[in-house]
C-alpha positions as CSV (number, residue, x, y, z in Angstrom):
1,X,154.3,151.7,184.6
2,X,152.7,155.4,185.0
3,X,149.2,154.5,187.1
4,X,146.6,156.3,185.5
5,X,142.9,154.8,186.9
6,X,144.5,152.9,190.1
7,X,146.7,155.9,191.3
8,X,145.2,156.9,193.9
9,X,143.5,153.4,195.5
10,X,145.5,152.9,198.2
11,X,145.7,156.6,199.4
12,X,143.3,156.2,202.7
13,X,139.7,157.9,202.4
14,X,140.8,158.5,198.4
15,X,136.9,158.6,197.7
16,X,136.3,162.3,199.8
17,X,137.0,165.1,197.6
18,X,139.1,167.0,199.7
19,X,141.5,164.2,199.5
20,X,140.8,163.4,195.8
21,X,141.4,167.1,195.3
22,X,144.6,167.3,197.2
23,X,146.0,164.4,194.5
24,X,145.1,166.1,191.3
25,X,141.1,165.4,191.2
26,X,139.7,168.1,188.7
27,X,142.8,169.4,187.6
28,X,142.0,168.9,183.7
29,X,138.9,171.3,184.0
30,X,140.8,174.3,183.7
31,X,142.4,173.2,180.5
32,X,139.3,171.2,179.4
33,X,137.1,174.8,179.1
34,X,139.6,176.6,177.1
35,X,139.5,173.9,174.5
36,X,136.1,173.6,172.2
37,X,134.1,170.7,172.7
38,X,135.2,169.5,169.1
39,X,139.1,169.9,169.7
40,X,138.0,167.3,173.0
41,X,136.6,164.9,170.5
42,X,139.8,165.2,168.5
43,X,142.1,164.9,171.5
44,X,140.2,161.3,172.6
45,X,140.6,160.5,169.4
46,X,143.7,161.0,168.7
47,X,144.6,158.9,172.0
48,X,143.9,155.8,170.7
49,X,141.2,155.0,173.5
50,X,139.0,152.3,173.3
51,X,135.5,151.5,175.3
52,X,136.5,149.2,178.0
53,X,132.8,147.8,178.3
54,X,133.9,145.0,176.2
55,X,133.2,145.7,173.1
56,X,136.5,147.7,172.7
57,X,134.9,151.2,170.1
58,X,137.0,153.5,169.2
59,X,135.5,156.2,171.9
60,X,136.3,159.6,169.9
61,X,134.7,158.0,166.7
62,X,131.6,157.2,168.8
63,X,131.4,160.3,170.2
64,X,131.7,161.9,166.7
65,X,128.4,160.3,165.4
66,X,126.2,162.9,167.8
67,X,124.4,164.4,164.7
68,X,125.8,168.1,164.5
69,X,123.3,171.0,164.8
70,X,120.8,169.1,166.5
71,X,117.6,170.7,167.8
72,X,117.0,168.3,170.6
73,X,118.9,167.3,173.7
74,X,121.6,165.1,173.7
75,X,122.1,162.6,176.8
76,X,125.4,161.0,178.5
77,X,124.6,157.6,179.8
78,X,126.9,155.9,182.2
79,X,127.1,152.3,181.8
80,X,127.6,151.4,185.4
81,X,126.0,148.0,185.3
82,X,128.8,146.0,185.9
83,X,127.4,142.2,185.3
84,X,129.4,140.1,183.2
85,X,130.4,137.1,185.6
86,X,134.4,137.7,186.6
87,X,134.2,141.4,186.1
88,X,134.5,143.9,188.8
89,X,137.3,146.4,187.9
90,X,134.5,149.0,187.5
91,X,133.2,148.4,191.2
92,X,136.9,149.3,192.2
93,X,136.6,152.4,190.3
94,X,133.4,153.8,192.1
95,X,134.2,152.5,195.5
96,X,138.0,154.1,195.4
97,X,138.0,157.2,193.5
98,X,134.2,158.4,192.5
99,X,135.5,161.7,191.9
100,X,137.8,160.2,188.5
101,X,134.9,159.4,187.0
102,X,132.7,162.6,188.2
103,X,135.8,164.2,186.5
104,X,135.3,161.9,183.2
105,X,131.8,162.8,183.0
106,X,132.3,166.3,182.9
107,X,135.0,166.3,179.9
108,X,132.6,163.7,178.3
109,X,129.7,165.8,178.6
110,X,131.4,168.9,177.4
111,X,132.8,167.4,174.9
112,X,129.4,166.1,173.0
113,X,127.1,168.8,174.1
114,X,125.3,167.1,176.9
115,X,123.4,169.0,179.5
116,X,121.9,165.8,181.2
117,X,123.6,162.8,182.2
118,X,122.5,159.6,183.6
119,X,124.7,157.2,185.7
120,X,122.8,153.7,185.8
121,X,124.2,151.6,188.5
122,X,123.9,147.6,188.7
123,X,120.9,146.8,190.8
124,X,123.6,144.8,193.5
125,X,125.8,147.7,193.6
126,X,124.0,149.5,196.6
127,X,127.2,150.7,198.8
128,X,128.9,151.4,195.7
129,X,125.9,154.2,194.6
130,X,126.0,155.7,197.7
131,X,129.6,155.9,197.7
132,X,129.5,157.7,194.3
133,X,126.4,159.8,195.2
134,X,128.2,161.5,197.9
135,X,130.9,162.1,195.7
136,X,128.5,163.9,193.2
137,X,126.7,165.7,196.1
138,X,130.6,166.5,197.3
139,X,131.6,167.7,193.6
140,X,128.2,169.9,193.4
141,X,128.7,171.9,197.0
142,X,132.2,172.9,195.3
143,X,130.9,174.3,192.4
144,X,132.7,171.6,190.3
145,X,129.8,169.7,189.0
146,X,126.1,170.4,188.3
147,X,126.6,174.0,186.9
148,X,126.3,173.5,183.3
149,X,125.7,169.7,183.6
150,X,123.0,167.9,185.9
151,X,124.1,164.1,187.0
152,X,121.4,161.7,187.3
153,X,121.6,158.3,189.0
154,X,119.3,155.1,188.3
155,X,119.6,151.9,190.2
156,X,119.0,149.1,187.8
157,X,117.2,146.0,189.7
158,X,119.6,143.6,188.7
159,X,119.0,142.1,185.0
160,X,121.8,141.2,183.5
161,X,120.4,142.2,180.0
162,X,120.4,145.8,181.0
163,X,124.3,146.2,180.4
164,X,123.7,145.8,176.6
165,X,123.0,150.0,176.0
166,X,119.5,149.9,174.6
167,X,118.5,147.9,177.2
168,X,119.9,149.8,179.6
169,X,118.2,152.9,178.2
170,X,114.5,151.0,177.8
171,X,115.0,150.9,181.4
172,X,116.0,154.0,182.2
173,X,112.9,155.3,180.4
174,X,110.9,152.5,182.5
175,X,110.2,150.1,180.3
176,X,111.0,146.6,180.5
177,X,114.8,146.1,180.2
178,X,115.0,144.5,176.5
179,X,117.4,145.6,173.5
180,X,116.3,147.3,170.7
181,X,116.6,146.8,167.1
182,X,119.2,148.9,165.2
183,X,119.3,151.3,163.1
184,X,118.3,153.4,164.7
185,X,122.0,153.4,166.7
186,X,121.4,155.8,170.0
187,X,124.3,158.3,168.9
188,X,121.0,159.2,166.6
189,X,117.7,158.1,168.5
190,X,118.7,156.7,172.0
191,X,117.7,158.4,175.2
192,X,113.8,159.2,174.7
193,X,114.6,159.0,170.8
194,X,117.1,162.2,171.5
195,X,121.2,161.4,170.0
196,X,123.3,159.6,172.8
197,X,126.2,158.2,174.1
198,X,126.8,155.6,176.3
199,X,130.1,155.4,177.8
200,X,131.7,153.0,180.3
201,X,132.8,153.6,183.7
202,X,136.4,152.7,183.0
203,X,136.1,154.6,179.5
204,X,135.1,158.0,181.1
205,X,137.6,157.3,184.2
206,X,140.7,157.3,181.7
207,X,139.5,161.0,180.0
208,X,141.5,163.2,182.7
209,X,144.4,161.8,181.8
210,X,144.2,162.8,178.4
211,X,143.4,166.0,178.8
212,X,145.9,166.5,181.5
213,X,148.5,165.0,179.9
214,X,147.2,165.1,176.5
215,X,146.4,162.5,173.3
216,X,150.3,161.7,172.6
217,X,151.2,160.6,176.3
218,X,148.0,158.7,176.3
219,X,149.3,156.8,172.9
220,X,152.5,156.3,173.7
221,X,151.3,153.8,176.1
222,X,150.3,150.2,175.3
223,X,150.3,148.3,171.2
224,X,149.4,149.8,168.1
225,X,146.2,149.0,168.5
226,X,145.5,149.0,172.0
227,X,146.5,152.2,173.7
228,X,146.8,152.8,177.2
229,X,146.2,150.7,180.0
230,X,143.6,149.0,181.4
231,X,142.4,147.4,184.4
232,X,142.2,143.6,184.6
233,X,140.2,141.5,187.1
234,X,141.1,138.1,187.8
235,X,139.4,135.4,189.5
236,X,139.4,131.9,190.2
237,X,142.8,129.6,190.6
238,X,144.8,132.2,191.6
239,X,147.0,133.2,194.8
240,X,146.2,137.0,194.4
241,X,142.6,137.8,193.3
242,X,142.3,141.2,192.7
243,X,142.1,144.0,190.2
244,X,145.5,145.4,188.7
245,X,146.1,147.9,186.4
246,X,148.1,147.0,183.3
247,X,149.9,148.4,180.1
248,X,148.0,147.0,177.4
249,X,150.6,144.0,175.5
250,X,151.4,142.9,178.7
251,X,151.4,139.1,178.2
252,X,149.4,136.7,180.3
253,X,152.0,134.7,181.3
254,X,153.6,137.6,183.2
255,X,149.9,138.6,184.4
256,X,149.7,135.5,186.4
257,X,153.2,134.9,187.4
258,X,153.5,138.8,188.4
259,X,149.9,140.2,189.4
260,X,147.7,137.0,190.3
261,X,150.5,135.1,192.2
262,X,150.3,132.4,190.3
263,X,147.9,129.3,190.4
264,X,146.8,127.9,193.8
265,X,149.3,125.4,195.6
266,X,151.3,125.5,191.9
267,X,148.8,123.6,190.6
268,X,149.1,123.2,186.4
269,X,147.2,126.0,185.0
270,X,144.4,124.1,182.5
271,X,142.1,127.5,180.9
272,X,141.9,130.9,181.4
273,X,138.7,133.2,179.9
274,X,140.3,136.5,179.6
275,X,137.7,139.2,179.0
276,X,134.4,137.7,181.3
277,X,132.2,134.6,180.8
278,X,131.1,135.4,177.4
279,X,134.4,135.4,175.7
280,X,136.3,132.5,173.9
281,X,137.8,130.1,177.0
282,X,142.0,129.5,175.9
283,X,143.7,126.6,176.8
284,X,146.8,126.9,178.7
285,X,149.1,127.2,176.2
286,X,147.2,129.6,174.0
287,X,146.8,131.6,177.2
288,X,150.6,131.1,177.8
289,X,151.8,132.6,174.2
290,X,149.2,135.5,174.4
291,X,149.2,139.2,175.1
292,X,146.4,140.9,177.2
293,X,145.4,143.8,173.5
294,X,142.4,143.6,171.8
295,X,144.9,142.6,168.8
296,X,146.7,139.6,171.2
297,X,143.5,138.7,172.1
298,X,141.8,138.0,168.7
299,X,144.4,136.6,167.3
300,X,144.4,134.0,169.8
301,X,140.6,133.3,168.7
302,X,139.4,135.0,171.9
303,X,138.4,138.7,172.8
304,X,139.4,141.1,175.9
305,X,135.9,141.8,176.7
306,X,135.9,143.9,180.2
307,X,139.0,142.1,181.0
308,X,137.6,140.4,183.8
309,X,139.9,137.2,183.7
310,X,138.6,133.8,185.3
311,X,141.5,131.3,185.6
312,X,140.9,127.7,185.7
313,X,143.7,125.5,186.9
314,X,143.6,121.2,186.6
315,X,142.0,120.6,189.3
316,X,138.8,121.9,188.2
317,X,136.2,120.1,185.5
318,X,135.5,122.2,182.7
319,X,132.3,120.4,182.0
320,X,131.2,122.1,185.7
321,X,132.4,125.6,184.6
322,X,130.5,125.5,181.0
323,X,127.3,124.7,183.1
324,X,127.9,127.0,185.4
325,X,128.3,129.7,182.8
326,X,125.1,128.3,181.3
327,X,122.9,128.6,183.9
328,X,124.0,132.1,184.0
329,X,122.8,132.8,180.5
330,X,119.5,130.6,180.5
331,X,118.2,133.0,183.8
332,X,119.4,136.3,182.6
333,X,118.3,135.9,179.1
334,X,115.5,138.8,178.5
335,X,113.2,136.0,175.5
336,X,112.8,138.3,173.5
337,X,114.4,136.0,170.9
338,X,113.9,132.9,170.4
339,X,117.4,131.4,169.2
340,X,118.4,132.8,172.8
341,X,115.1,131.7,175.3
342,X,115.5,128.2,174.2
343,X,118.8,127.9,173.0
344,X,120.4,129.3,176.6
345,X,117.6,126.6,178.1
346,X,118.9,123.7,175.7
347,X,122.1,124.3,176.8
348,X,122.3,124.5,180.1
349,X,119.7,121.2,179.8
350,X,122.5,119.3,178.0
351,X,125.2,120.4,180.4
352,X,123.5,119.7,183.7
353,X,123.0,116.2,182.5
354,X,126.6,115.6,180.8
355,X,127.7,117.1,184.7
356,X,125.4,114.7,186.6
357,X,126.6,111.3,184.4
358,X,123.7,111.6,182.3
359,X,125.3,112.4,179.0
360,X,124.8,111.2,175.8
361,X,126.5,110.1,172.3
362,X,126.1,113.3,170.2
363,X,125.9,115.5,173.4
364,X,128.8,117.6,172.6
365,X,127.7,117.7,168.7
366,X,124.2,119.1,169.9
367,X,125.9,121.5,172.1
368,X,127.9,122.6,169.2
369,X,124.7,122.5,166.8
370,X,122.6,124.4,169.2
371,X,125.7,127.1,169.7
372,X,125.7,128.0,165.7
373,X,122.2,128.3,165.6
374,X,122.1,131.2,168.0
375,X,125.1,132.9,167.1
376,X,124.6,135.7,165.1
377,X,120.7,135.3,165.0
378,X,119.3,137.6,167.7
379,X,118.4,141.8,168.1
380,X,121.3,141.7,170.6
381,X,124.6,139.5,171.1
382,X,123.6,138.2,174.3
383,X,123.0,134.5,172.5
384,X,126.4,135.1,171.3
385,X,127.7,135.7,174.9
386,X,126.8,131.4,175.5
387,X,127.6,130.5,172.0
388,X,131.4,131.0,172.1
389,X,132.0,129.4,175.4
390,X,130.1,126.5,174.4
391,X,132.1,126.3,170.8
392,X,135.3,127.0,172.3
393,X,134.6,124.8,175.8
394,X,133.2,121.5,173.2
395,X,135.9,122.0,170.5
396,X,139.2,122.9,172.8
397,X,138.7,120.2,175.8
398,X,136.0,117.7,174.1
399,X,137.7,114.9,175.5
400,X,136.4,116.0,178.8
401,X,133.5,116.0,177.5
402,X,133.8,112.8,175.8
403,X,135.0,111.2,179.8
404,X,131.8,112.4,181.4
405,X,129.3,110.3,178.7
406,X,131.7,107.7,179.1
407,X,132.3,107.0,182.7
408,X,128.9,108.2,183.8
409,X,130.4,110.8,186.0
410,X,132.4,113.6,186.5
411,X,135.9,113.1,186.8
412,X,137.4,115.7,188.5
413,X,138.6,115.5,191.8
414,X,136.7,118.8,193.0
């Protein structure tokens, strides 16, 4: 498989640009400036690439609803606020190789007609920011960035919430880090009401290679549907944590036997969450018949998210994980709405005391109650982010559920 985002990792001090340089860092910029910013927009296109943030946008047609002719500025926003629990493929990016996505937000930029862009960095991700900082201070000295372009960063201060964009751009303007209601979408009125796009790390870190190698060796890469590769992840019950770069279609089974090492002391794998903690949880043998695509993935009942994969083998109680995933939710929720600020609380509530041997008759019907009346019914899908791993937790391994109300306890040996 031809490396595109993890090529240069384990090249020693890949992150200074005289080595980046010296292993083909900046080598699209020549070609980029002899295209027009429009035939840029039709090259991403035409590559099949997708946002890798999670929600999985075609990133061309996103790019392509920038309002033509517009009298104000337009704004690049880097969504570096990697926070979904089980992701942190986008860390690797900006610790390893800062210069590939200096490089990515250059084409980016050019392409829609940015002048100012804004990199907004998860509030943890301290040595990570200084790593990429450098870089940009590196990249400026040569004259390869901040001519046409100036790069701003922003340290978030942690809140989950602010990975969803207009969060994230509430707080950029400093304003309290909640989403907004659309329409207006920010491709029209986003960055201090001027047109924006926000782009993920791992989405900008993939443009060199299409302009380098251009759209058709981009496409020819992954499924139908799911072009290129893409960087995967994985946690939990595995032998070799880690993140790995795949060809999108690549199935899971071959993932975990190949890549993760398969489960700890051969244990029986019992669930795997493939795309972070807000996706759709598969039992083993879904995960075991399914393909890491957007396309495998949904037709499996589940989504690729970010692709960061938490696998869960049988020695672990599921009943423990939901909670664990619900506590999550119930202290990052922003309350702005309130199917989320007392659903996430309910829910969590009703876990805890399932966990502890306190559960009820009806538990796991409440749980499933409380899930549908949040999902679907708030400004942003951060409700929905609980709601499908409670539904797909409840429904797919309810007799776990059913053990703990029964026995008064949990059950697992862990």
């Amino acid at each position: 498989m031809k490396k595109i985002l993890t090529k240069n990792f384990e090249i020693p001090e890949s992150h200074a640009l005289k080595v980046a340089r010296a292993n083909g860092a900046y080598a699209s910029l020549d070609k980029l400036f002899k295209m027009k910013p429009e035939d840029v927009t039709a090259e991403v296109k035409k590559s099949g690439l997708r946002g890798r943030g999670g929600a999985g946008f075609p990133t061309g047609t996103k790019w392509g609803f920038i309002p033509k002719n517009t009298d104000k500025p337009v704004y690049l926003v880097v969504n570096s606020d990697e926070s979904e629990p089980g992701t942190f493929k986008d860390r690797a990016i900006l610790e390893k190789d800062p210069h590939l996505l200096i490089e990515g937000i250059i084409i980016a930029a050019y392409a829609i007609g940015s002048k100012t862009v804004y990199v907004y960095f998860r509030g943890e991700y301290y040595r990570q920011w200084e790593r990429f900082f450098k870089a940009l201070r590196e990249a400026e000295e040569a004259g390869l960035a901040g001519k046409d372009i100036n790069i701003y960063t922003h340290r978030g201060a942690g809140a989950y919430i602010c990975g969803e964009e207009t969060a994230l751009l509430n707080s950029i303007e400093g304003y309290r880090g909640l989403p907004r209601i659309r329409p207006p979408f920010p491709a029209v009125a986003g960055l201090f009401g001027c047109p924006t796009i926000v782009n993920n790390v791992e989405t900008l870190a993939s443009l060199p290679f299409i302009i380098n190698e251009g759209a058709a060796a981009y496409a020819a890469i992954g499924t139908e549907k799911s072009k290129g590769t893409k960087l995967i992840s994985v946690c939990g019950h595995v032998n070799k944590p880690g993140v790995y770069e795949i060809e999108l279609g690549l199935p899971i089974a071959k993932f975990l036997a190949e890549y993760a090492g398969g489960t700890l002391e051969e244990r029986a794998l019992k669930a795997v969450i493939p795309g972070g903690s807000s996706v759709p949880v598969m039992t083993a043998s879904e995960a075991l018949k399914t393909c890491l695509s957007y396309e495998g993935c949904e037709c499996a009942g589940t989504m690729l998210g970010s692709g960061g994969m938490i696998v869960i083998d049988e020695s672990a109680c599921v009943v423990r994980c939901l909670a664990d995933i619900a506590k999550f939710y119930h202290h990052e929720s922003c309350g702005q709405c309130t199917p989320c600020r007392e659903g996430c609380g309910w829910i969590k509530k009703i876990c805890d005391r399932i966990e502890a041997g306190s559960g009820r008759d009806g538990d796991p019907e409440l749980l499933l109650s409380i899930a549908d009346n949040m999902m679907g019914k708030t400004i942003c899908v951060f409700a929905d982010a609980l709601a499908m791993p409670v539904r797909s937790f409840v429904t797919k391994f309810r007799e776990d559920f059913e053990k703990h109300i029964r026995s008064g306890k949990c059950p697992s040996p862990l």
